[in-house]
Each structure stands twice: as structure tokens, then as C-alpha cells.
C-alpha distance (Angstrom), angle and dihedral (degrees) to the residues before:
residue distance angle dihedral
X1 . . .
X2 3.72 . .
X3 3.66 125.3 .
X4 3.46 101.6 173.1
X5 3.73 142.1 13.3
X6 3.58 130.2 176.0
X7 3.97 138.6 145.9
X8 3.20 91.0 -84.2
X9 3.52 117.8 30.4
X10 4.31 141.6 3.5
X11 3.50 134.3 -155.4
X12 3.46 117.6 -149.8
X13 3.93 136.1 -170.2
X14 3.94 113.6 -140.8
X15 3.63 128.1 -173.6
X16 3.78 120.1 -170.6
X17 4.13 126.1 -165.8
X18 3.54 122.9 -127.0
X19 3.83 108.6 -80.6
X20 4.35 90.7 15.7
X21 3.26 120.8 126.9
X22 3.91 136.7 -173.2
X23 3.68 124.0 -130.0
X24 3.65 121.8 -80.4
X25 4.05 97.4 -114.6
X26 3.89 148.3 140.9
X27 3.43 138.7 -161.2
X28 3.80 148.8 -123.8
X29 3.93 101.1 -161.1
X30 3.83 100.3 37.8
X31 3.86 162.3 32.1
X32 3.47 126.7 -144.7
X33 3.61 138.9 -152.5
X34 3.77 127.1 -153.7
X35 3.96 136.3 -155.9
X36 3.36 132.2 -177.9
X37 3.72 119.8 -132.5
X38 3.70 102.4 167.3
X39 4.05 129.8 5.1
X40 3.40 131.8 9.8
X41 4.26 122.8 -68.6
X42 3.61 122.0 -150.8
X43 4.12 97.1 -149.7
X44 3.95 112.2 -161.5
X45 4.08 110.5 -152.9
X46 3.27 117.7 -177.6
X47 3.59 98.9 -42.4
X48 3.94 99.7 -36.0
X49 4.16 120.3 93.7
X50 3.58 125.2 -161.4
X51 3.86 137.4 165.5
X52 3.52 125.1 -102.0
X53 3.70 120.8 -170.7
X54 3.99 135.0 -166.0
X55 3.98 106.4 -51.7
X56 4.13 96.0 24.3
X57 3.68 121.8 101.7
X58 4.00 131.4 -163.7
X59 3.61 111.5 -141.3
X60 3.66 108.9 -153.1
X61 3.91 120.2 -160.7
X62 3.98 124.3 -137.0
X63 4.10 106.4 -87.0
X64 3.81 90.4 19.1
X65 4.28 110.7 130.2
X66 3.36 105.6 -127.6
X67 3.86 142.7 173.6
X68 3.64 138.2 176.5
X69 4.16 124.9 -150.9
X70 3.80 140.2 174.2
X71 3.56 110.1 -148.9
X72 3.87 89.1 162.1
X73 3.83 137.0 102.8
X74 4.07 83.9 -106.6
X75 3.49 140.6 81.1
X76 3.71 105.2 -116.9
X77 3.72 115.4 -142.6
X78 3.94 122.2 -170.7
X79 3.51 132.3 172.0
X80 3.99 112.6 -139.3
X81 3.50 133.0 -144.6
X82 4.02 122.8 -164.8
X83 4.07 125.2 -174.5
X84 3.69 102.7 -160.5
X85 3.36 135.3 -172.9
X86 3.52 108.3 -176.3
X87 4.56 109.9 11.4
X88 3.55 129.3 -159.1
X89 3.63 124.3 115.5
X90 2.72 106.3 -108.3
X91 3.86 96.1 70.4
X92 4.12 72.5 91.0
X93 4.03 109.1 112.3
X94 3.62 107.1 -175.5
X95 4.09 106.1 -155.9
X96 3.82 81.9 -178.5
X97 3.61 136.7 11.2
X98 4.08 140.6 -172.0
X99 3.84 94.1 -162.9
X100 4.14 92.2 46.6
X101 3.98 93.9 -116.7
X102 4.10 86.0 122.4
């Protein structure tokens, strides 16, 4: 769901299922920043996963690959934050994708 969107930056609310997972991604026109408002996210960058819980945030650079899951018994809900400067989706380059769009 969107919150916010501007020329130069969106704010986004995501909620993923237990057992979902986004793709594994980066971008040429953006960073991100991610905080967790319910659930625990298990953020992929570059290569290295860790576990951020309700309060933490990931801050994910422009070109950085990047994915978020929820292998927990929780919906995970994080509100995301992208700087931009250039937007369209397709700025979205899926390295590897559950839903075949990569």
C-alpha cells in the first residue's frame, strides 16, 4: 500500500505472509530503507541475512541486491522508504524471483 509518493521519494507499507518472500533485487534509481512495525524480517544484502525485529530498520544503498522474507509464524509488516532519483518500475532487477518476473 502506498502512503506517500512524490518526485522524489515514496513510502510504502508492505505486509509479507508467513513463509513469503520478495524478490532478491537492486536498483539503479534508488535506495531504500526498511522498518519493522510488526514481526520479524529476514533482510538479504548482498549476500549476508540478518534479522530485524520491530523498531530496527535495514538501510539499503542504490545498486545494492536485496531481498526481504518471513520465514516466521508472523506476518511481518514494514513500512518502506525509497529516495529516488529517477522512478519507474522498472528500475526493479530481479536477480531471482518466486513469481518468474526475474
Amino acid at each position: 500500500m502506498v502512503l506517500q509518493d512524490a518526485t522524489t521519494h515514496k513510502v510504502k507499507r508492505i505486509q509479507v505472509n508467513v513463509g513469503g518472500r520478495l524478490s532478491y533485487q537492486y536498483h539503479f534509481h534508488r535506495s531504500e530503507v526498511c522498518t519493522v512495525v510488526s514481526g520479524i524480517a529476514r533482510i538479504t544484502l548482498n549476500g549476508t541475512m540478518k534479522d530485524y525485529s520491530v523498531g530496527e530498520t535495514a538501510i539499503i544503498p542504490q545498486g545494492m541486491p536485496h531481498r526481504v522474507k518471513n520465514p516466521f509464524e508472523e506476518s511481518l509488516v514494514y513500512i518502506k522508504a525509497q529516495r529516488r532519483t529517477y522512478f519507474v518500475e522498472y528500475d526493479i532487477v530481479r536477480i531471482e524471483d518466486d513469481y518468474q518476473r526475474a
